[in-house]
N, CA, C and O atoms as a GROMACS GRO file, in nm:
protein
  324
    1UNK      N    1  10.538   4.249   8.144
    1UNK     CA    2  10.488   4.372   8.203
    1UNK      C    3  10.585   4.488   8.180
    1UNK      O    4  10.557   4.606   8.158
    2UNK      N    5  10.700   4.432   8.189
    2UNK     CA    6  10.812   4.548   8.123
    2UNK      C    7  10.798   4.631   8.018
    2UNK      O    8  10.817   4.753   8.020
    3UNK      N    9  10.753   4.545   7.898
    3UNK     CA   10  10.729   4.595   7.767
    3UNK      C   11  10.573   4.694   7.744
    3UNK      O   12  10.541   4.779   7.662
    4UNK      N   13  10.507   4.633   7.856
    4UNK     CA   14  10.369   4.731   7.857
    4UNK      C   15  10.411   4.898   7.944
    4UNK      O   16  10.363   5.010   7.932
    5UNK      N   17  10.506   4.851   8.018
    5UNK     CA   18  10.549   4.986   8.101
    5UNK      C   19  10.596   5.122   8.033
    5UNK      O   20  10.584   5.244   8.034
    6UNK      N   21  10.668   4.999   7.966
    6UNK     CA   22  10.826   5.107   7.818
    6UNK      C   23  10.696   5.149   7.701
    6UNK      O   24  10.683   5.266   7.666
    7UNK      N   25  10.624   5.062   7.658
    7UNK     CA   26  10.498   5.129   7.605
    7UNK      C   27  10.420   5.256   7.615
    7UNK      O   28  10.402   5.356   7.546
    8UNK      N   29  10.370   5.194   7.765
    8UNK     CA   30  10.267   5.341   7.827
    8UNK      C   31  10.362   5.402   7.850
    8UNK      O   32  10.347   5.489   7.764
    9UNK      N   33  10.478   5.435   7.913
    9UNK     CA   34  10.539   5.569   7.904
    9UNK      C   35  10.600   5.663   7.772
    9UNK      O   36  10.617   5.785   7.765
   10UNK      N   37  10.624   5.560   7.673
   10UNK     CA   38  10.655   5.606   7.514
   10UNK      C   39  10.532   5.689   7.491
   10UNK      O   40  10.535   5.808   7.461
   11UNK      N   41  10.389   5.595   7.513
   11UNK     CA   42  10.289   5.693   7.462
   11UNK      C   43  10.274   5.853   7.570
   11UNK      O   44  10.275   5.964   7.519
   12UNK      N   45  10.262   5.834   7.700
   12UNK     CA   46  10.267   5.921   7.758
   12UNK      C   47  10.371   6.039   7.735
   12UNK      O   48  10.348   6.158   7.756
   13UNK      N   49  10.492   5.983   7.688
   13UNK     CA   50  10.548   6.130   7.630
   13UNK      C   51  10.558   6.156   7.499
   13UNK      O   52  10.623   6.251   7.456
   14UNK      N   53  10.501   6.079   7.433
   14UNK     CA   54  10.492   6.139   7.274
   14UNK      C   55  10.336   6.216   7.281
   14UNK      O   56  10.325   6.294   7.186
   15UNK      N   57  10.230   6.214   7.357
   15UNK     CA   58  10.111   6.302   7.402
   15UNK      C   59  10.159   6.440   7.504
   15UNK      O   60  10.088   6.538   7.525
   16UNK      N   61  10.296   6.418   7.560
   16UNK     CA   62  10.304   6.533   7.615
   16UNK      C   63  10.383   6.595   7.498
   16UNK      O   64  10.338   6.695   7.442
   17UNK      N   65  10.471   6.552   7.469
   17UNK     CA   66  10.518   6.641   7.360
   17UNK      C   67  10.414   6.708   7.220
   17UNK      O   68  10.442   6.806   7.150
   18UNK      N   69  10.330   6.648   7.214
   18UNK     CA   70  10.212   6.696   7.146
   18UNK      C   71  10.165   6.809   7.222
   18UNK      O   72  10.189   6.929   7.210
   19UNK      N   73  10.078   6.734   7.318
   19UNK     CA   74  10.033   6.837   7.383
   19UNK      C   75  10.094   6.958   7.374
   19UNK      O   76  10.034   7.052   7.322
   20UNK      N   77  10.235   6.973   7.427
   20UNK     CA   78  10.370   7.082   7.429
   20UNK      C   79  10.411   7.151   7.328
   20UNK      O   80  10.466   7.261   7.337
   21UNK      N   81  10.387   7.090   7.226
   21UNK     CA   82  10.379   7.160   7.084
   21UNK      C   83  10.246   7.226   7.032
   21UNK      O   84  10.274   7.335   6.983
   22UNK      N   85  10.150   7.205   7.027
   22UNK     CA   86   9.989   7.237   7.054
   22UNK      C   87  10.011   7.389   7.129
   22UNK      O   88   9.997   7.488   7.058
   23UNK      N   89  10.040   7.404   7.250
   23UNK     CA   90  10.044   7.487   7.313
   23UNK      C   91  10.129   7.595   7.311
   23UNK      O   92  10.091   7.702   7.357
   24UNK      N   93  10.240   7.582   7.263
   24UNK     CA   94  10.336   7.632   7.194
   24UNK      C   95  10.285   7.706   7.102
   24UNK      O   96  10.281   7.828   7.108
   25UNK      N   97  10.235   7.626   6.995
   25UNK     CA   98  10.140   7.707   6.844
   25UNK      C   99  10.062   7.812   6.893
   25UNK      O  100  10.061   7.919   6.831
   26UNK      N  101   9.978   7.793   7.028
   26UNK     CA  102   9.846   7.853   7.051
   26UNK      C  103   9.920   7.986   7.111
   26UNK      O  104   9.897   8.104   7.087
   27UNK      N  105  10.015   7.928   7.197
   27UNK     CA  106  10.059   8.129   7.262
   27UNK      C  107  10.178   8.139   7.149
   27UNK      O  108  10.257   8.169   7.240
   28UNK      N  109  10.252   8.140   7.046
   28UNK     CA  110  10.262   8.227   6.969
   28UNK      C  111  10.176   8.276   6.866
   28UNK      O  112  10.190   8.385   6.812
   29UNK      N  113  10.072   8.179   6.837
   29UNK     CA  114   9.930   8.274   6.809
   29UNK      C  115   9.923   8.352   6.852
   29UNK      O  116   9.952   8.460   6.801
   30UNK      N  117   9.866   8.331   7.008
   30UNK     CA  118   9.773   8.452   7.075
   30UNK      C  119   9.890   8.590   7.070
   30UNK      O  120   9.852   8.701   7.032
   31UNK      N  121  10.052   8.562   7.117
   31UNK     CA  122  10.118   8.636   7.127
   31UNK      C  123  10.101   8.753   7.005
   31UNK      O  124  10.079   8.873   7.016
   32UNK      N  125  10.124   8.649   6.856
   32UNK     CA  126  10.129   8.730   6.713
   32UNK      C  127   9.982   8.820   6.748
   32UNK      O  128   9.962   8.908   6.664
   33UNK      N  129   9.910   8.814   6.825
   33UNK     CA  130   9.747   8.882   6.796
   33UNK      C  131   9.769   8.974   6.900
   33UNK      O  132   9.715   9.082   6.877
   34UNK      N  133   9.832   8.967   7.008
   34UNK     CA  134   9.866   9.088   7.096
   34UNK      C  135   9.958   9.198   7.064
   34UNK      O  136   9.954   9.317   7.099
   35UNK      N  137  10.024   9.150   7.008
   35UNK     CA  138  10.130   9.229   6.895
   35UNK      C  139  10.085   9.314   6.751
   35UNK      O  140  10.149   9.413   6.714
   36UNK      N  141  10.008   9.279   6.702
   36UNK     CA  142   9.944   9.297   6.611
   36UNK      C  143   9.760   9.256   6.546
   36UNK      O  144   9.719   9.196   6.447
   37UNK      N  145   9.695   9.320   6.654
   37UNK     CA  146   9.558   9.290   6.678
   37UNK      C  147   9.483   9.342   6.605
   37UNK      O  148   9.371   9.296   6.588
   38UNK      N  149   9.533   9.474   6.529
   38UNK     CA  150   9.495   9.514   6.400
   38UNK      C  151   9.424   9.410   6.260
   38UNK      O  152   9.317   9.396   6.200
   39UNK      N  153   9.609   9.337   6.259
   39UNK     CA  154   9.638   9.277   6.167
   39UNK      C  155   9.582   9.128   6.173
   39UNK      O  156   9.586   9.041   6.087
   40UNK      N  157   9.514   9.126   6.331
   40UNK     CA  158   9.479   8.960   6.288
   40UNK      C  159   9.285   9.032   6.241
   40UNK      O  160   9.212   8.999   6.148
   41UNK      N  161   9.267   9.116   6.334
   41UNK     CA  162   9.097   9.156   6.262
   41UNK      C  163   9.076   9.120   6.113
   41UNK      O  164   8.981   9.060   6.061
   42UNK      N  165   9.200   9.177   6.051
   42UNK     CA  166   9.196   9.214   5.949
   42UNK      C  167   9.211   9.112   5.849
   42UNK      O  168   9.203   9.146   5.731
   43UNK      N  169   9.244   8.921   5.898
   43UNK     CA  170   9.278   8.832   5.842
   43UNK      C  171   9.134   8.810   5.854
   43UNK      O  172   9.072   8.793   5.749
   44UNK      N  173   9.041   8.806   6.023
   44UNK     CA  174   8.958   8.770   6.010
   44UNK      C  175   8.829   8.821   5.921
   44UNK      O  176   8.736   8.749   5.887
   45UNK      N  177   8.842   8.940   5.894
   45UNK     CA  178   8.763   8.956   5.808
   45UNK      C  179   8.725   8.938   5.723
   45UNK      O  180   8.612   8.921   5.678
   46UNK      N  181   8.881   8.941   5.667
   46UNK     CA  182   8.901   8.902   5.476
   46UNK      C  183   8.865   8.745   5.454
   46UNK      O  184   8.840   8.700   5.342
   47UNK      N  185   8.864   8.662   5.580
   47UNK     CA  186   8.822   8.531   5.622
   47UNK      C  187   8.699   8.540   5.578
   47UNK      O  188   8.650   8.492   5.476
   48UNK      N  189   8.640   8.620   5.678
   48UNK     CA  190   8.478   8.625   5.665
   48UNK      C  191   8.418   8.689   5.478
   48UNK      O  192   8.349   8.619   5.404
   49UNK      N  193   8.447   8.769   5.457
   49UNK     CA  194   8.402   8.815   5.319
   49UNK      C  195   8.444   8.708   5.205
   49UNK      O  196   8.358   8.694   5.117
   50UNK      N  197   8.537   8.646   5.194
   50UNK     CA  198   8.625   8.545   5.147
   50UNK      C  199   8.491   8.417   5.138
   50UNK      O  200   8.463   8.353   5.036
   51UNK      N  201   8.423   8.403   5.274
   51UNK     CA  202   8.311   8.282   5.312
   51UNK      C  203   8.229   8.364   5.244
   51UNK      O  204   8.168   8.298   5.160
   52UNK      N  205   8.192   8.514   5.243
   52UNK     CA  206   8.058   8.501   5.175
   52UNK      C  207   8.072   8.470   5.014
   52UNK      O  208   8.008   8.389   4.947
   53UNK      N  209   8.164   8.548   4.979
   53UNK     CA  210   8.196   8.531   4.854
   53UNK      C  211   8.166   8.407   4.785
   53UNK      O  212   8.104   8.393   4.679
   54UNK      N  213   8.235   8.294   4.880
   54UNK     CA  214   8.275   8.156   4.808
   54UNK      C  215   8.076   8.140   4.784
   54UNK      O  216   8.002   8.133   4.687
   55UNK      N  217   8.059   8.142   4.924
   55UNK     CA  218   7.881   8.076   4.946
   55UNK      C  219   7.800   8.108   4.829
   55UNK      O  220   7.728   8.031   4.765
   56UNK      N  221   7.834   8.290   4.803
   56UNK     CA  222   7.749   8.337   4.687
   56UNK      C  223   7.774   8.325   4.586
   56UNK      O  224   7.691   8.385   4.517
   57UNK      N  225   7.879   8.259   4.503
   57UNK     CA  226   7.920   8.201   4.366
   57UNK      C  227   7.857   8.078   4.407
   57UNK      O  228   7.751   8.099   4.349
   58UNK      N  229   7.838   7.949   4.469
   58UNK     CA  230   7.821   7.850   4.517
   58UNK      C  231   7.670   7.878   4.458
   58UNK      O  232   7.632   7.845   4.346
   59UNK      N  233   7.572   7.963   4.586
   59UNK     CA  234   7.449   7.997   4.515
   59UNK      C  235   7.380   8.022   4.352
   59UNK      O  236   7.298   7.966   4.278
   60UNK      N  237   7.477   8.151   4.351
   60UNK     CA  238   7.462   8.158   4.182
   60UNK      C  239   7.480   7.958   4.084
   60UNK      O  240   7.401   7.886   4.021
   61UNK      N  241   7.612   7.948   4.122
   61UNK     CA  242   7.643   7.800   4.016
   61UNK      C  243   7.526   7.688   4.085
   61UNK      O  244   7.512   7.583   4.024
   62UNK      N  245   7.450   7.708   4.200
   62UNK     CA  246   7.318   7.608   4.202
   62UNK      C  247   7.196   7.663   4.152
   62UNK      O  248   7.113   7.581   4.111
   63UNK      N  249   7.162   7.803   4.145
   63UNK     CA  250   7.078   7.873   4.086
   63UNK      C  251   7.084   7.792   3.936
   63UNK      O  252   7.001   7.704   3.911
   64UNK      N  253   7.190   7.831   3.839
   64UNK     CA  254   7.199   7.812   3.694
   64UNK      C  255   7.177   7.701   3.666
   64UNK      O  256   7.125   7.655   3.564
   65UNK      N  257   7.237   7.626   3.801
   65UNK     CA  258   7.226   7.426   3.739
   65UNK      C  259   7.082   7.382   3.793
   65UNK      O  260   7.043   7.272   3.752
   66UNK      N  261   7.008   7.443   3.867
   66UNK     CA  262   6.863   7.449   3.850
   66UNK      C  263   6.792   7.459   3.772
   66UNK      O  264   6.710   7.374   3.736
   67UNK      N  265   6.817   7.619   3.707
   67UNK     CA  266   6.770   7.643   3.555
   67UNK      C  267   6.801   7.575   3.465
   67UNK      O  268   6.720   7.571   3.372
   68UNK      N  269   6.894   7.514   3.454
   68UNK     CA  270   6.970   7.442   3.281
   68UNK      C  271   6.853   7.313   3.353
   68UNK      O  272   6.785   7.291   3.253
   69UNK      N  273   6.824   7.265   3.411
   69UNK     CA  274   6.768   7.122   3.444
   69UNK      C  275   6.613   7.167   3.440
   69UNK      O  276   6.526   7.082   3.460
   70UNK      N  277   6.588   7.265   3.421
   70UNK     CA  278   6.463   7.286   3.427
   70UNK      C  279   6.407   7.311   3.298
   70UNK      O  280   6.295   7.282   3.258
   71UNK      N  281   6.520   7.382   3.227
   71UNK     CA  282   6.498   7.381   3.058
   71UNK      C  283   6.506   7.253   2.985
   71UNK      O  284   6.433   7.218   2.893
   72UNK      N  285   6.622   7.177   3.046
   72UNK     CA  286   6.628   7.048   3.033
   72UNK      C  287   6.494   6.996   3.015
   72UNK      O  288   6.464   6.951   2.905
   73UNK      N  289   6.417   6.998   3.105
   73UNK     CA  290   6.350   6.917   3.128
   73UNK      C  291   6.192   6.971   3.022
   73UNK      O  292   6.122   6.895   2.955
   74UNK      N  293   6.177   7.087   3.033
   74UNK     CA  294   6.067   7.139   2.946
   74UNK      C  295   6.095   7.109   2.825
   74UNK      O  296   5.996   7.100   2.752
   75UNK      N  297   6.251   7.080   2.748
   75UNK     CA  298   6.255   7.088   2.582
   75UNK      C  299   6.285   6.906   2.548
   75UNK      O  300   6.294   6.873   2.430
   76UNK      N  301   6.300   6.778   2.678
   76UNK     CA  302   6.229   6.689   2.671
   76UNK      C  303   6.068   6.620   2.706
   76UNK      O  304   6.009   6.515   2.682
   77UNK      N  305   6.040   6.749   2.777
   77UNK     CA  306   5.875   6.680   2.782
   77UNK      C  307   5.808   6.763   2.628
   77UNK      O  308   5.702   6.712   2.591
   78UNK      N  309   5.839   6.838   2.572
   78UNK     CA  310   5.864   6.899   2.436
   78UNK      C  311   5.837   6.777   2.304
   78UNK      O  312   5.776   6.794   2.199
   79UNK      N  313   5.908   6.650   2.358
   79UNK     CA  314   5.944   6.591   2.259
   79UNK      C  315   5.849   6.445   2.213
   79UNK      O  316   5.840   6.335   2.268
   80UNK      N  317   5.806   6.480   2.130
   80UNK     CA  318   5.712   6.400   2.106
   80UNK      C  319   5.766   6.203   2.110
   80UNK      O  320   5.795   6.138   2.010
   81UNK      N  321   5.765   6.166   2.216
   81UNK     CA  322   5.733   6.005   2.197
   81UNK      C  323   5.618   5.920   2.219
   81UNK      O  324   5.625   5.799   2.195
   0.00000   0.00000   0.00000
């Protein structure tokens, strides 16, 4: 029972120290965004345009590989067997 004790308390403080570090990250986040709230808009945005961007090349390169499979497919039904 000793060894289950020294256990659960190892895990219990390697989850608080997580935890403690976690939280740590989050308020010098929030801190860096109170400080400079400009500058985080401005990550988020370039975030956001950045997502459309990716989505709409994404679109286009499924658009084309639609078409190439569709020509594909008309210049083998094309083919006489």
């Amino acid at each position: 029972m000793k060894n289950l004790s020294t256990i659960l308390a190892s895990v219990s403080l390697a989850l608080n120290a997580a935890f403690g570090v976690g939280a740590y990250v989050v308020y010098e986040k929030a801190k860096a965004v109170l400080e400079d709230p400009k500058g985080f808009v401005t990550e988020v945005v370039k975030d956001q345009i950045k997502a459309k961007a990716e989505a709409k090349v994404q679109a286009t390169i499924d658009e084309k590989k639609a078409e190439a499979k569709e020509a594909l497919r008309s210049k083998l039904s094309a083919l006489p067997f």
